[in-house]
VOSE-32903 format. One record per residue: x, y, z of N, C-alpha, C, O, CB in turn; residue in one letter. Coordinates in steps of 0.2 Angstrom, whole numbers, padded with zeros to 4 digits, always signed. Glycine has a CB too. Example, Ala and Ser with C-alpha at 12.3 -4.5 7.8 and 13.67 -1.06 7.14 Angstrom:
BEGIN
+0066-0028+0039+0062-0022+0039+0066-0016+0039+0071-0017+0042+0057-0022+0045A +0064-0011+0035+0068-0005+0036+0064+0000+0039+0067+0006+0040+0070-0003+0029S 
END
This chain:
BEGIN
+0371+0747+0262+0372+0741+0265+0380+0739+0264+0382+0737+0258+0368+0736+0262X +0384+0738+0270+0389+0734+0268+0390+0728+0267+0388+0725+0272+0393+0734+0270X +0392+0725+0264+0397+0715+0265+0397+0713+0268+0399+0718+0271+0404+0712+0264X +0397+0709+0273+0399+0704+0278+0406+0703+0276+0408+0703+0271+0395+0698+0278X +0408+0701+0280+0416+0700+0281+0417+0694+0284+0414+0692+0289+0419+0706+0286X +0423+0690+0277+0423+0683+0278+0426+0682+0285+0430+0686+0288+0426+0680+0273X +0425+0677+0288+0429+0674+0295+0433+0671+0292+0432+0667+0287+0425+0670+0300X +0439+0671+0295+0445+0668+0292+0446+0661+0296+0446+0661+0302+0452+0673+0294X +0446+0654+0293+0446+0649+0297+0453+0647+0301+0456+0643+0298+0443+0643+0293X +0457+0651+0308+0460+0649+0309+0463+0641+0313+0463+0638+0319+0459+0654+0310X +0465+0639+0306+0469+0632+0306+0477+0632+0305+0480+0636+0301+0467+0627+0300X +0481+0628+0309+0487+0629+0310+0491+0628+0303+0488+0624+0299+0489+0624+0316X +0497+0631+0301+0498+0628+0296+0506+0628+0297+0509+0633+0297+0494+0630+0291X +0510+0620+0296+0516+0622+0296+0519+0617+0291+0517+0612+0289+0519+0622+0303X +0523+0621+0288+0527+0616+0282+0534+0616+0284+0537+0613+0279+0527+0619+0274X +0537+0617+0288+0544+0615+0291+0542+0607+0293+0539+0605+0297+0545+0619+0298X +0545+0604+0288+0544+0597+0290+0551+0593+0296+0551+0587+0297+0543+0593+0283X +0555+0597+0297+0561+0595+0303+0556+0597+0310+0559+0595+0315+0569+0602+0301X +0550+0601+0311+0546+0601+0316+0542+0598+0317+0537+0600+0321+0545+0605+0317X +0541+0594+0314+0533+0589+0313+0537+0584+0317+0543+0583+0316+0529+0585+0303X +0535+0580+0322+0535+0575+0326+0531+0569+0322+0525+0569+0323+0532+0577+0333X +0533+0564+0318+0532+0559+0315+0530+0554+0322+0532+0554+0328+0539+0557+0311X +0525+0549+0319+0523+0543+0326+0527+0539+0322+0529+0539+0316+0514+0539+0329X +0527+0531+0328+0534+0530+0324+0531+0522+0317+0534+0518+0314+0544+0527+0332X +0524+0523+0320+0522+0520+0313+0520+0522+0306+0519+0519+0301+0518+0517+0313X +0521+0528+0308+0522+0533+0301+0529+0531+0299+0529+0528+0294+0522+0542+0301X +0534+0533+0303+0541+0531+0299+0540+0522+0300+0546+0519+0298+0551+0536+0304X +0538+0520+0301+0542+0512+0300+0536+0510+0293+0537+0505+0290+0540+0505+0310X +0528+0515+0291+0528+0516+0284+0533+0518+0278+0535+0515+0274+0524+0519+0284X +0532+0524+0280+0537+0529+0275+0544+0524+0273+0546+0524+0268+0541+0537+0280X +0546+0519+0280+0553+0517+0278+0551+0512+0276+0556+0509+0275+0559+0517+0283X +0545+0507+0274+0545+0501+0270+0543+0503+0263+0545+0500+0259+0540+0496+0272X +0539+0509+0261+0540+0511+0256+0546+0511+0251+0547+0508+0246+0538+0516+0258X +0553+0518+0257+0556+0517+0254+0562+0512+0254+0567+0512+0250+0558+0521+0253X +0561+0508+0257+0565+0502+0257+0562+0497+0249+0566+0495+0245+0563+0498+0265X +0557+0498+0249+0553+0495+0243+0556+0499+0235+0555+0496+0230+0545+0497+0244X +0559+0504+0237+0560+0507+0231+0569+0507+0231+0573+0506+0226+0556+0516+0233X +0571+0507+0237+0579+0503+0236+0579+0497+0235+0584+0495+0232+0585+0503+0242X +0574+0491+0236+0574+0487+0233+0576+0484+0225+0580+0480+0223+0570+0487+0234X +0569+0490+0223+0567+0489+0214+0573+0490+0212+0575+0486+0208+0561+0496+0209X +0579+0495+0213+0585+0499+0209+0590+0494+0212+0595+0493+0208+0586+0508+0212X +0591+0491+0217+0597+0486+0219+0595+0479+0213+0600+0476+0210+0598+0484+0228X +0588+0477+0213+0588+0468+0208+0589+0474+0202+0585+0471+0198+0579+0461+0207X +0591+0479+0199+0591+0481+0192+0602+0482+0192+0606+0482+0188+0585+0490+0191X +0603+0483+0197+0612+0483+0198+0614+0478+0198+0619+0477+0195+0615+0486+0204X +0610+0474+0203+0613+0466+0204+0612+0460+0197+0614+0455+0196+0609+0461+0211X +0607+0464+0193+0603+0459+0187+0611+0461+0183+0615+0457+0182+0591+0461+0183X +0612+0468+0180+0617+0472+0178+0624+0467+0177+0628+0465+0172+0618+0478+0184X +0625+0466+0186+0633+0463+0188+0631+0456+0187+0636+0452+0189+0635+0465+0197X +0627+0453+0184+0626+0445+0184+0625+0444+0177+0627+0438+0175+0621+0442+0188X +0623+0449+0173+0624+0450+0164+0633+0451+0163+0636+0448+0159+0619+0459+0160X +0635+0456+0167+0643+0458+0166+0645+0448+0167+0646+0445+0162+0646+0466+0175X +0646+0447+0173+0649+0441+0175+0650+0435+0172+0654+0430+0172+0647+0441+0179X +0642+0436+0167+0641+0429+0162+0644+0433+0157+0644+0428+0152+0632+0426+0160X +0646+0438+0155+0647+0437+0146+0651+0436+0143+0651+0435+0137+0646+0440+0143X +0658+0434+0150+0665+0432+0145+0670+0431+0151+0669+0435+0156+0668+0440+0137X +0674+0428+0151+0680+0425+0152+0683+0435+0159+0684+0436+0165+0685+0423+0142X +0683+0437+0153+0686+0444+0154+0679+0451+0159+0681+0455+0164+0688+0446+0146X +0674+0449+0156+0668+0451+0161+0667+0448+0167+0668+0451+0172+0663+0452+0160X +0666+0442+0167+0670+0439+0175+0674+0441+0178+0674+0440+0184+0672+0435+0175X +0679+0445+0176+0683+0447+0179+0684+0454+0183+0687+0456+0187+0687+0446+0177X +0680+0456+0178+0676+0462+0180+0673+0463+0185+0673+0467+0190+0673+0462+0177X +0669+0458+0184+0663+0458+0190+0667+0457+0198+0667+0461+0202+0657+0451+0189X +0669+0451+0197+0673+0450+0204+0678+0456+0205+0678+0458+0211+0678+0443+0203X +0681+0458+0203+0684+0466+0204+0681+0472+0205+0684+0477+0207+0688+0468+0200X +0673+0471+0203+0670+0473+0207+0668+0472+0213+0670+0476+0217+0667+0474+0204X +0663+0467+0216+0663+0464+0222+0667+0465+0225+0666+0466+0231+0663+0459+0223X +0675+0465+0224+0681+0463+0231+0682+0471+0234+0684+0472+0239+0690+0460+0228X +0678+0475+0228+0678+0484+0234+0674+0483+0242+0670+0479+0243+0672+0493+0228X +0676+0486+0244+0674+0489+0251+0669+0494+0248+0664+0493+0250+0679+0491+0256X +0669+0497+0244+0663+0500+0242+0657+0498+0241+0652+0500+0243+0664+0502+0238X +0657+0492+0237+0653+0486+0234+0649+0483+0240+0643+0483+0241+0659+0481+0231X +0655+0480+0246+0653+0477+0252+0649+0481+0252+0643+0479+0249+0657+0475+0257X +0651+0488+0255+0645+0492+0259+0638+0490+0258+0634+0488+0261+0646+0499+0258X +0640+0495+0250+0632+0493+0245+0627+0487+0246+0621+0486+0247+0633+0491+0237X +0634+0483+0247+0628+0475+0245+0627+0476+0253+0622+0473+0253+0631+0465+0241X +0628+0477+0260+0626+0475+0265+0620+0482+0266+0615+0480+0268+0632+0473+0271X +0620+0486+0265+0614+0490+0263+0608+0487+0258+0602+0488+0261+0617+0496+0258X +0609+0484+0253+0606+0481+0251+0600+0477+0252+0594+0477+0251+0609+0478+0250X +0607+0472+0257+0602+0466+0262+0599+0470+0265+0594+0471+0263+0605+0461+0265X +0601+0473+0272+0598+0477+0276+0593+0481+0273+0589+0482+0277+0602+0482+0278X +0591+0483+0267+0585+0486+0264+0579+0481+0265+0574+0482+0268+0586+0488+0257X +0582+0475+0261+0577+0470+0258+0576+0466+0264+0571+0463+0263+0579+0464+0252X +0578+0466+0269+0577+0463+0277+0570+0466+0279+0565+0463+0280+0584+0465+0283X +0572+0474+0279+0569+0477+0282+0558+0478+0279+0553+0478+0282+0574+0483+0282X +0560+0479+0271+0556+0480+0267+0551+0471+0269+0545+0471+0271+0560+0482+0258X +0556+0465+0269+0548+0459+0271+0548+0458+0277+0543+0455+0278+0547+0452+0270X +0553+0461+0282+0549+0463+0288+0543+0466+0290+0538+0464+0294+0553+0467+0290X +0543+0472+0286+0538+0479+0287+0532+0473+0282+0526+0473+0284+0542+0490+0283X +0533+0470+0278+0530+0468+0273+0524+0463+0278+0518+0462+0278+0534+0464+0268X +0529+0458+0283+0526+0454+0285+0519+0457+0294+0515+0455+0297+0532+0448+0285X +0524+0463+0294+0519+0467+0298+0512+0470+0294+0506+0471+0297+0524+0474+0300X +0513+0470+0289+0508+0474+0287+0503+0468+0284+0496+0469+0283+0510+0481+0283X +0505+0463+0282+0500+0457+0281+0495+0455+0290+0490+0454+0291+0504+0449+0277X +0500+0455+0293+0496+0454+0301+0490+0460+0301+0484+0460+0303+0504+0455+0309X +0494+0465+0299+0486+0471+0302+0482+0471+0296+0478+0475+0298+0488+0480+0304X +0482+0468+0290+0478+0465+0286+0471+0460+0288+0466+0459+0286+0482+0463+0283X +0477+0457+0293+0474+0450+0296+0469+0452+0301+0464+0449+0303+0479+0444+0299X +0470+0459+0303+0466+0462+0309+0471+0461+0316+0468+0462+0322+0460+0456+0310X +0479+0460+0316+0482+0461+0321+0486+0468+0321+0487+0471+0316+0486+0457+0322X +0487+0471+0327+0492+0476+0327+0487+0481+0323+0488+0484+0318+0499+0473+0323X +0482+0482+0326+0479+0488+0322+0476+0495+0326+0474+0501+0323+0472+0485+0319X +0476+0494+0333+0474+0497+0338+0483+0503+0338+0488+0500+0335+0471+0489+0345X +0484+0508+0340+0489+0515+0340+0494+0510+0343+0499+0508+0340+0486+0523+0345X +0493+0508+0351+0498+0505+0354+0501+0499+0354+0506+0496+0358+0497+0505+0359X +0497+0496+0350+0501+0488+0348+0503+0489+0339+0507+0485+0337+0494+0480+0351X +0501+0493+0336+0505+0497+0330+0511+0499+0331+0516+0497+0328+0503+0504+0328X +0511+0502+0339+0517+0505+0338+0523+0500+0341+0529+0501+0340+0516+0511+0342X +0519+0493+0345+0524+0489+0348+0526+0488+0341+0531+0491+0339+0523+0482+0352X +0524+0485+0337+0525+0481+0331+0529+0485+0328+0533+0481+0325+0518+0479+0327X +0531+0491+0326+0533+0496+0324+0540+0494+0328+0545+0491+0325+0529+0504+0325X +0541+0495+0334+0546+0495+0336+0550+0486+0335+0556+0485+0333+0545+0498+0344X +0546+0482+0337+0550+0475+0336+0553+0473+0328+0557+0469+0326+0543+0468+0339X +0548+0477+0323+0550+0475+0316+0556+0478+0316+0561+0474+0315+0546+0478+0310X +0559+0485+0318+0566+0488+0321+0572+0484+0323+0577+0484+0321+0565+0491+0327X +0568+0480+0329+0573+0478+0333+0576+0469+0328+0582+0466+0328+0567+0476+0343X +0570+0468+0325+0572+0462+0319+0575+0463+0315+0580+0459+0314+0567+0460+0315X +0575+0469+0313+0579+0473+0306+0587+0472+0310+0591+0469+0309+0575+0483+0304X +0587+0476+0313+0593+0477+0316+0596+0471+0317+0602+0470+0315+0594+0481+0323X +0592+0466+0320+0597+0459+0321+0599+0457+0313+0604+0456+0309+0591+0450+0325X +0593+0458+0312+0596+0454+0303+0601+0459+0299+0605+0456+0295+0587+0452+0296X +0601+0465+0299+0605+0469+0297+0616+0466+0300+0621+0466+0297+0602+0477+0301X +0614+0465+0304+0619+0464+0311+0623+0457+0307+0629+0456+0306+0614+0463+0321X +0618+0450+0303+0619+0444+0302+0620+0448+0295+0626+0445+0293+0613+0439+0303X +0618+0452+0291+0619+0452+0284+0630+0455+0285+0635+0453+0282+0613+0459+0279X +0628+0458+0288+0637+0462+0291+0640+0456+0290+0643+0455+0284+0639+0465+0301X +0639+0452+0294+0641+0445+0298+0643+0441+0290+0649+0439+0291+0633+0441+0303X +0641+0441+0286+0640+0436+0279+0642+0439+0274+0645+0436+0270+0632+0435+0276X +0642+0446+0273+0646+0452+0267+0652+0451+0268+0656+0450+0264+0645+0460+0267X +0654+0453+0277+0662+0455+0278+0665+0447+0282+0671+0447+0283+0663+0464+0285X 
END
């Protein structure tokens, strides 16, 4: 008597992730996530630069010679642009909590207008840094 011979369950499998076609409320997830996580690490830089600033005459001075980099700017309008974006997406995802925006095609509006919000307010933080 021989074995039976297993059947191989042919399922696609790809781990190139530069070929996976993301929807784009997956990335407007993924990107409140990590917007959430540039969050946590920028109030730990800024809590940092506001201990430097309070502790003396001469760390004040510090600090401000820090801020006046164009480097700095950058950071901090990244910053904001993060934290814009992160209660954007935040305030998207309490609505489909609420039971809006739950359905694929109005996810995906909502996906796209949190975008189109971010970018304005990205555009106002520019506006206020520089």
């Amino acid at each position: 008597m021989s074995k039976p011979v297993k059947e191989r369950k042919s399922r696609p499998v790809n781990l190139d992730l530069q070929t996976i076609s993301f929807p784009i409320t997956a990335i407007a997830s993924i990107l409140h996530r990590v917007t959430g996580v540039i969050t946590f690490v920028a109030v730990g830089i800024l809590l940092w630069l506001l201990s430097l600033s309070l502790s003396s005459p001469l760390g004040f001075k510090e600090a401000a010679d820090i801020v006046d980099g164009w480097f700095f700017t950058f950071i901090l309008w990244g910053i904001l642009t993060a934290l814009a974006y992160h209660i954007v997406g935040g305030i998207r995802h309490l609505l489909m909590d609420l039971g809006y925006f739950e359905e694929l095609d109005t996810g995906a509006k909502s996906a796209k207008v949190s975008f189109a919000i971010t970018a304005a307010l990205s555009l106002l933080a520019g506006i206020l840094v520089w």
